[in-house]
Phi, psi and omega in degrees: 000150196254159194312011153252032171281002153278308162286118176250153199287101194293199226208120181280193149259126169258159206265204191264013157276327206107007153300155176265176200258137187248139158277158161258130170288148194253007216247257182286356210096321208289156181296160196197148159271131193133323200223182210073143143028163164232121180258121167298148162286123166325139142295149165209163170324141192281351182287318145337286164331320200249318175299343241262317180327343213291153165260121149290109182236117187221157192228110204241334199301359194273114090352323186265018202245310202060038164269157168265092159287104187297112179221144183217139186232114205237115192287073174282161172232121173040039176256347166333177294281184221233134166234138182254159191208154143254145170346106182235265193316141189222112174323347209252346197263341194035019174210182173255115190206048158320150235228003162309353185291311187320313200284129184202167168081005172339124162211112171255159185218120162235122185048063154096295188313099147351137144211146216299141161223162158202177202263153185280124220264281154349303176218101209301344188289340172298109203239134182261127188269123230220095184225139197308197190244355172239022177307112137347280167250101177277078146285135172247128187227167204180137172261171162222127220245103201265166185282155184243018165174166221293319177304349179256001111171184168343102177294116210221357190207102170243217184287332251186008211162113182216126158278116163262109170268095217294355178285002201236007200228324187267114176251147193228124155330144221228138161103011211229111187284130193326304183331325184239002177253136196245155177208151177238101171269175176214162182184124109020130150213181180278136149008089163106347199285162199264156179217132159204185206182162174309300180293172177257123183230150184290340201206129161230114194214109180056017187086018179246096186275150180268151142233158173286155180295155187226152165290172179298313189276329182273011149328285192274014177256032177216084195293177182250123140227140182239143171203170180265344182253120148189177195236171167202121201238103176275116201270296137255197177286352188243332166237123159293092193268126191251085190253136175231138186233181162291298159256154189278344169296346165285313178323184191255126162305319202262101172287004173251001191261340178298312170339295195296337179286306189304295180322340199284292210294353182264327163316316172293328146311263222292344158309302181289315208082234201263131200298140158282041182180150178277310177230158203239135169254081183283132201231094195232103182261135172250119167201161162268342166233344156277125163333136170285145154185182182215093195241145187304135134208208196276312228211043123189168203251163155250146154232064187273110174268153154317172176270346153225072186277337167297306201276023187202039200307288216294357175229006166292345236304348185267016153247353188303335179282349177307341146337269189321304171320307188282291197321000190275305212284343171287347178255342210236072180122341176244312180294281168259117250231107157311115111058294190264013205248333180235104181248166191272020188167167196266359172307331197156117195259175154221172182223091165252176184010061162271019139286028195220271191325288197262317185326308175309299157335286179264040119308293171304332167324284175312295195304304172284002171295313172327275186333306150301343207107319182307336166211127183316136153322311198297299175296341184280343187273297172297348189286306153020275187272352174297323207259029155267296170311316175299307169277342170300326213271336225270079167351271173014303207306339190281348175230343194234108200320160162307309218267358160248016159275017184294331187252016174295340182287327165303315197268208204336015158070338200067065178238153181291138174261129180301318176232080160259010152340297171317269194298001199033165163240216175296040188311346168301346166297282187307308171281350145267350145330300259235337165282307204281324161345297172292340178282314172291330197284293178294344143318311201256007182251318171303302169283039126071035197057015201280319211220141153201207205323315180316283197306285188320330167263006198280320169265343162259338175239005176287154188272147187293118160356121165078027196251211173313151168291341186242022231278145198328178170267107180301094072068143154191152176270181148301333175303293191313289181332260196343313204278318169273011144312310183269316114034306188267311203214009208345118178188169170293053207288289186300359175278313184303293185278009171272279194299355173268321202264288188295316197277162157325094171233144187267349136285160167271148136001096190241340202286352170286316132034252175328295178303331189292336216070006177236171190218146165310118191215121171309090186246175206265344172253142198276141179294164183282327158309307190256003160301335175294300166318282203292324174290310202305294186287315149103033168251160153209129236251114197221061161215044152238026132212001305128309189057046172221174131237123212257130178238207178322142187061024187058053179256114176263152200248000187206134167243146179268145190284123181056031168284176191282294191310333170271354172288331167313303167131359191293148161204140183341151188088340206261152185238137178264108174285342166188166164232103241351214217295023180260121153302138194283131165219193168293316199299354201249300192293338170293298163334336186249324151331305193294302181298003172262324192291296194291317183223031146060006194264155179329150171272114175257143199198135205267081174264161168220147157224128198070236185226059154226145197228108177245180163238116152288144157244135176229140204275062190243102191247356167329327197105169159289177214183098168241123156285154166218192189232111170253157166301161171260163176233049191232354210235124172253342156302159169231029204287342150316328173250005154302288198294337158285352191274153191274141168236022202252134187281173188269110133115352135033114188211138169285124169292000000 
């Protein structure tokens, strides 16, 4: 039972739509029936009306399995024939990588009779129903068979901890926009496990929760996670922190890192002003066997943490911002929305301005981790200067523009590259932080410190004051972004991001940096940010000077392209076997650095690949090479630790 396990939930009346009548929890908010607000119901069509019917029925309890059993029930009219389709672009996923792999085991039945299907040869998400022409009912049933290890793709159900993604369990009539087609779902879960979502439900019973019909689209922008270990942490009155662990010994302990979460949210407030969604759900799994991840959505986050992102506070610190990050992402990607990015169905997107959808995202991502607590200012400064130094370093830049790795999730799956130095990747994260930096920096260095960053999203991504609880998602072009940019600062804002975004630039982004008051500075030890990263991740990071990177298992997993390793001949995969006559560890390849430096001859080292055992030499006499962020003495601003200072007033609670 979910943290409205003091009330229970009667069994609604339904009304003459086929809605249920809703209550509101006094608890969470969430809507329930009898009480709250009385909302007109939209008219819509009757053709609508009768799609509006479908039934979802998933059965999550097999566990030890991880299947999803599916039943689905579909009312017609003159819909013959009928092609059904599932999600295959999903925003948060940024390419189309729909969960049909999953799906097996197809049995349609219309009114009691078997009848044929096949897949649409043009787009395999189609699937066409060969159902008589005065048929009634259509059911389907089908599992969605989720992976049982990592290499077969994301883990989602183990003993203790299960995600559900209504995208992976729900087919829909095709051709028909999410907006107007309603589903009622229901959902299974194991005996006694705690559960929660976005949605609203009506009936909790024996592990079988009712929820009210919903559109489609917002169905799947509203996951499950159940777990048999959990907490449940109210941050305010609207928002919820939802934890499910491996142990229950995992949970969190510490009121002041609970403190520091509660603070995200009042940060975030004073950055937006007014929320898009009436209640907010962070759905936060600690586990060592469901798959780490972090996915968007309006009116709750996925967060999949390590299993001791609580009990082990002082060294995750390089997961503290995922928080922020998806919770950025209910104003920055779900309320407003790129342009090609909110289609009338799940067919097929665009991945325009994700330096703005995500780039913006992790800037903030740093800043309210800063503000809140969650990560100190010293570390969010070395976090900084990690991702300036990485993407400043990154060859790729010589041939290929920011704005086309915008489409790296579509061209490479997010599958691993042998050279991603070379090819870059979704480089609009890192490298676009490192553009809104510089923008807010020149807001407050243009404005006398008056106006930065604050202001521009506070008039662009806030929802209007008195509007809806919910309110739809609002489209913007690059045209927009600019004009209200200028709006702030009148300045040439489209010249600027054209040459940061389109053109070729052989630098990173630095001036936010610079203006900031601080300068890039080299040291001989890895910063606590990233010694934290590196304990955490179980890597060690040589690639400002050495140009690798090395992992478990003296293994190396990343060569920077013409770098001293790749002049070598090294490349990911190769195991390092000694340096020079020392077995090979870290300390003995830091050591032979240190001894390249001093008497200037190559670091010599024993790799093996496949069943070949060489000898290398790599010509490196720098020294070691970590960034960090120093005051400048070239700067008399400070506008880097403006923009990191908590803005939220003390004891502050959103209305």
């Amino acid at each position: 039972m979910d943290h409205c396990a003091a009330n229970f939930f009667r069994p609604s009346h339904w009304n003459k739509f086929g809605f249920p009548r809703v209550y509101r929890c006094n608890l969470c908010f969430q809507d329930r029936a009898g009480r709250g607000p009385k909302r007109r119901a939209k008219r819509i069509p009757v053709r609508m009306r009768e799609m509006a019917a479908i039934h979802l029925d998933v059965d999550a309890s097999d566990t030890d399995h991880g299947i999803f059993r599916v039943v689905q029930t579909f009312h017609l009219q003159d819909v013959t024939p009928l092609t059904l389709t599932l999600a295959k672009w999903l925003p948060a996923y940024h390419a189309p990588h729909g969960a049909m792999d999953c799906l097996a085991g197809f049995a349609f039945t219309a009114d009691g009779q078997p009848c044929r299907w096949s897949r649409d040869p043009r787009d395999p998400y189609r699937l066409h129903i060969d159902a008589p022409h005065d048929a009634q009912v259509l059911r389907a049933g089908f599992q969605s068979v989720t992976p049982t290890e990592a290499w077969q793709g994301r883990v989602v159900v183990s003993d203790d901890i299960l995600r559900l993604d209504w995208e992976a369990v729900c087919l829909y009539p095709a051709g028909v926009s999410v907006d107007h087609l309603f589903v009622r779902p229901t959902l299974r879960l194991p005996q006694d496990w705690v559960w929660a979502t976005a949605l609203d439900a009506v009936q909790d019973h024996d592990g079988e929760i009712a929820f009210a019909p919903v559109n489609v689209r917002r169905l799947l922008d509203s996951p499950v996670m159940a777990g048999r270990h959990a907490h449940t942490e109210k941050l305010d009155a609207a928002v919820t922190l939802n934890i499910a662990a491996d142990r229950s010994d995992q949970l969190p302990q510490d009121a002041s890192v609970l403190e520091a979460h509660r603070q995200l949210v009042h940060e975030a407030d004073a950055v937006f002003g007014h929320r898009p969604f009436a209640r907010y759900d962070f759905l936060v799994s600690l586990s060592d066997q469901v798959s780490p991840m972090g996915l968007e959505h309006r009116a709750s986050s996925e967060c999949g943490v390590s299993a001791t992102y609580f009990s082990n506070w002082d060294i995750t610190t390089t997961e503290h911002d995922l928080l922020p990050h998806e919770y950025v992402h209910a104003w920055i990607g779900k309320y407003r929305v790129p342009q090609g990015n909110l289609q009338n169905d799940f067919s097929f997107m665009t991945d325009e301005l994700m330096w703005v959808y995500e780039g913006l995202t992790q800037f903030y991502g740093y800043v309210l981790a800063a503000r809140s607590g969650l990560i100190s200012q010293a570390h969010v400064r070395e976090a900084l200067a990690l991702v300036f130094a990485t993407y400043n370093s990154r060859p790729g830049r010589q041939w290929r523009p920011l704005s086309d790795t915008e489409m790296d999730p579509i061209i490479s799956g997010r599958q691993p590259k042998p050279w991603i130095s070379w090819q870059r990747s979704e480089d609009y994260y890192g490298e676009g932080a490192l553009v809104w930096l510089e923008i807010d920096a020149m807001l407050r260095d243009g404005t006398a410190g008056t106006s930065s960053l604050d202001d521009f999203c506070r008039r662009f991504f806030s929802p209007p004051e008195g509007g809806e609880l919910y309110p739809p998602p609002v489209p913007y072009v690059r045209a927009d972004v600019i004009d209200a940019l200028h709006a702030i600062l009148p300045y040439p804002w489209d010249a600027h991001l054209a040459e940061r975004i389109d053109n070729i630039a052989p630098k990173a982004p630095y001036r936010g940096i610079t203006l900031g008051g601080y300068e890039l500075v080299w040291q001989h030890a890895p910063t606590d940010w990233l010694s934290h990263d590196q304990l955490y991740h179980q890597y060690f990071n040589f690639t400002y000077s050495l140009g690798m990177t090395v992992g478990i298992g003296a293994k190396i997993i990343d060569v920077v392209w013409d770098g001293p390793a790749f002049r070598a001949g090294l490349v990911s995969g190769i195991e390092i076997l000694a340096v020079g006559n020392r077995a090979y560890s870290t300390a003995a390849l830091q050591d032979a650095i240190d001894q390249a430096q001093t008497d200037g001859q190559p670091i010599a080292m024993t790799v093996r690949r496949f069943d070949r055992v060489k000898q290398v030499h790599l010509a490196w006499a720098g020294g070691q090479r970590y960034p960090t962020l120093a005051p400048s003495t070239m700067s008399g601003s400070r506008h880097l630790d403006a923009l990191l200072t908590p803005h939220a007033k003390a004891g502050n609670r959103h209305v």
